[in-house]
C-alpha positions in Angstrom: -32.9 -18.1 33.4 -31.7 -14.6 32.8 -28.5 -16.0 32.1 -29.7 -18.4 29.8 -31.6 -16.1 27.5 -29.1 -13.2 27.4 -26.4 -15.9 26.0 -28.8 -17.2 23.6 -29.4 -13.8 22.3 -25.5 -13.3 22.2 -25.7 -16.6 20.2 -28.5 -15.4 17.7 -26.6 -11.9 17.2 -23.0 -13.6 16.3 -25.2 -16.3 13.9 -27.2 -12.8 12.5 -23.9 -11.2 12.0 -22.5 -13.7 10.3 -25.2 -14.5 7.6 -25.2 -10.7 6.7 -21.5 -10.9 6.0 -21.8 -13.8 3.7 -25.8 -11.9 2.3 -25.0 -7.9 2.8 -27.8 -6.8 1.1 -29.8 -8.3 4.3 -28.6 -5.2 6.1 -30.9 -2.8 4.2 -34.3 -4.9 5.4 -33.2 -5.2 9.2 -35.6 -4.3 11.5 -35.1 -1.3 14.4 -34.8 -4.0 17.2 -31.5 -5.3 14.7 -30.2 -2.2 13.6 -29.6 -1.5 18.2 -26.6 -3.6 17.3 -26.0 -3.9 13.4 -25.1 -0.2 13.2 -22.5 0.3 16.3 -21.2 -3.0 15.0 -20.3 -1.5 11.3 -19.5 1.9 12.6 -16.7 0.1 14.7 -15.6 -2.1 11.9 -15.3 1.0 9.1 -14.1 3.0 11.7 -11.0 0.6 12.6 -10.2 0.2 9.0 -10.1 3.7 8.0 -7.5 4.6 10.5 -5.2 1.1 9.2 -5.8 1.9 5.4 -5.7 4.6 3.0 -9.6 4.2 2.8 -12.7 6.3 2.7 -16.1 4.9 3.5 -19.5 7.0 2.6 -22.5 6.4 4.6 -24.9 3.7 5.2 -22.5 1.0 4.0 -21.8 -2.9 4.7 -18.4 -4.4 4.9 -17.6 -7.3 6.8 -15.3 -8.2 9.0 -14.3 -10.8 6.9 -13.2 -8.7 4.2 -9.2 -8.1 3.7 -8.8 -4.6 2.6 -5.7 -3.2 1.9 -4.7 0.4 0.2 -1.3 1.6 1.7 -0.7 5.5 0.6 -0.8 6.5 -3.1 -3.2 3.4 -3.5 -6.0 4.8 -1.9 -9.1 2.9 -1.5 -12.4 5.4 -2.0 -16.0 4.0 -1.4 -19.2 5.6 -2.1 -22.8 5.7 -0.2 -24.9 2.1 0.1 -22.0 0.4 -1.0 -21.8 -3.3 0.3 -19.0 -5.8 0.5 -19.3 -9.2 2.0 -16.5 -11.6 3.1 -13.0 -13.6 1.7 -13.6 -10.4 -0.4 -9.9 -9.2 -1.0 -9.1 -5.8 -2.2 -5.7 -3.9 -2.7 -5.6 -0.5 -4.1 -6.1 1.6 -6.0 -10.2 1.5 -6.4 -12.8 3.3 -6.8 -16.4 1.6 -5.8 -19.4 4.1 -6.6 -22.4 4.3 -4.9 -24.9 1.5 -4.7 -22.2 -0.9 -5.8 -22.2 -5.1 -4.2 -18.8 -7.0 -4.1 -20.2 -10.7 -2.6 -18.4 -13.2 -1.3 -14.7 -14.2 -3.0 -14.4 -11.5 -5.0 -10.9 -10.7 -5.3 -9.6 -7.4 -7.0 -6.4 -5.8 -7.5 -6.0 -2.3 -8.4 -2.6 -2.4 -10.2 -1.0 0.7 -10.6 -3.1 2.4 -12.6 -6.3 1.5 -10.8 -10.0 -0.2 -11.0 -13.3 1.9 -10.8 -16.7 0.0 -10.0 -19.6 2.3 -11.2 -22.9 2.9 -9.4 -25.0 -0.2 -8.6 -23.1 -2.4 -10.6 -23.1 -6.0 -9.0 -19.8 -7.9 -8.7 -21.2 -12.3 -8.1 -19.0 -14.5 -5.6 -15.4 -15.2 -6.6 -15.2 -12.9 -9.7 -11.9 -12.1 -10.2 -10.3 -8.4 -11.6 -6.6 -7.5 -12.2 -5.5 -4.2 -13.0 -2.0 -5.9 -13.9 0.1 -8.4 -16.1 3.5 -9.9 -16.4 5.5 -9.5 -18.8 6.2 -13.1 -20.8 9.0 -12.8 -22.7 10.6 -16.0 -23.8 14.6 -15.3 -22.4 13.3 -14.3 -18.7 11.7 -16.4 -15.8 8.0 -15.3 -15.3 9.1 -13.8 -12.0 12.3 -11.6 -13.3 10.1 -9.6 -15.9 8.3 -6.4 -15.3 4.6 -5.8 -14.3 2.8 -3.4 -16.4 -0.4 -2.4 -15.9 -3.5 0.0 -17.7 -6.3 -0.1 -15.1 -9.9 -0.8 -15.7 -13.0 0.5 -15.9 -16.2 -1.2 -14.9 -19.3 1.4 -15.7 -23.0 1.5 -14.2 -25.5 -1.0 -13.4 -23.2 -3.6 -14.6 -23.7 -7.4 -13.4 -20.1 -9.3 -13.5 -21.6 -13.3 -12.9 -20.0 -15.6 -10.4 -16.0 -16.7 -11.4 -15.9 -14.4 -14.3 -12.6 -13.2 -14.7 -12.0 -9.1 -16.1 -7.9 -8.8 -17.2 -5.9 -5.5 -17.3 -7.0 -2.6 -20.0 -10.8 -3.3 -20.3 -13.7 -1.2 -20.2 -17.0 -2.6 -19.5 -19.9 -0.4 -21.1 -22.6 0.3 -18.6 -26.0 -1.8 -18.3 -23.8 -4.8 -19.3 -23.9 -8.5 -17.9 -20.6 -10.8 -17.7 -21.8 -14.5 -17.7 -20.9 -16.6 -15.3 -16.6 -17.7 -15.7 -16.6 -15.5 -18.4 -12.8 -14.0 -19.1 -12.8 -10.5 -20.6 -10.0 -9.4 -22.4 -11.5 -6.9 -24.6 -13.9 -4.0 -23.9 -17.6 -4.5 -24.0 -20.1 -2.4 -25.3 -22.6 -1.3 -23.3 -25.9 -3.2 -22.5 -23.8 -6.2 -23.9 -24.7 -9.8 -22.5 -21.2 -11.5 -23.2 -19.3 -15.1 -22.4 -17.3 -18.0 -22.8 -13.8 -17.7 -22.9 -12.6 -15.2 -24.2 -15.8 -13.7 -23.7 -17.7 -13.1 -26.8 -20.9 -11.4 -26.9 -24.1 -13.6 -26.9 -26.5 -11.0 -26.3 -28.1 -7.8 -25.9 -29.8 -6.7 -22.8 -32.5 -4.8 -24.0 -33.8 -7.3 -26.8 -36.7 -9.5 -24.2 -36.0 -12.6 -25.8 -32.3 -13.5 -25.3 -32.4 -16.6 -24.8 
């Protein structure tokens, strides 16, 4: 019977474990009796990749597993305090995440050379997509034979970035803004902005109550 009940608490931990990778902000309302094995478990995982990757991790942070993370040296990867980031999230530096910040499931972002930086609590929605790159696309060369430039981009506070919205190379994103959901940025929003479509275009202003 012991048996029996220690493997269906193993079974209940790995099921646990895996709904806060996919729903990271669950971590912050675990109880004591979950945190026994939540935090050992994250302290091993942060641990591990900070000794493969050029990455620093502040405290009290969420990443899964599941998460590909990748900042060789001169693309360093920096992450602030309460910072979550769930799984099939895929990051190669150089980026900057500030504190409070949420990258959920999908998201995919590419520092470029010149670099992205996520301000404070801003939230980044499942499969967004951000490039801190281009190609070149002149006529008289194959995609793949011209050169990669790239600008970086900046993503301020308390920003929301919606689920498949696409941000390209050179953008700044004003704080308190919200990208709709598949919205592609190619220009820089103002801040408290409520843009979309593509291009995104702005469709509204946060702070006005009656949007929509």
């Amino acid at each position: 019977m012991k048996n029996i009940i220690g493997l269906l608490v193993i079974k209940y931990i790995e099921q646990h474990k895996k709904r806060l990778c996919y729903m990271p902000w669950l971590y912050y309302s675990l109880k004591e009796k979950h945190l026994i094995w939540a935090k050992p478990w994250q302290e091993e995982i942060q641990t591990k990749l900070q000794k493969l990757e050029t990455v620093k991790i502040g405290k009290n942070c969420f990443i899964s597993p599941q998460a590909n993370i990748f900042a060789e040296p001169g693309r360093d990867i920096i992450i602030g305090n309460n910072v979550t980031i769930a799984s099939d999230v895929f990051l190669h530096g150089p980026i900057t995440i500030h504190d409070g910040a949420s990258l959920n499931a999908g998201v995919s972002i590419d520092g470029g050379a010149k670099g992205v930086v996520i301000g404070a609590n801003t939230r980044i929605a499942n499969n967004a997509k951000i490039y801190a790159f281009n190609h070149g696309m002149s006529p008289d060369k194959l995609i793949k034979d011209q050169p990669v430039t790239s600008q970086g981009i900046i993503i301020c506070e308390d920003v929301w970035i919606g689920a498949n919205a696409c941000v390209t190379d050179g953008v700044e994103i004003g704080s308190h803004a919200i990208i709709g959901m598949g919205a592609v940025v190619t220009k820089n929003i103002l801040e408290w902005s409520i843009v979309g479509g593509v291009p995104a275009k702005i469709i509204g202003d946060r702070r006005e109550r009656n949007n929509f």
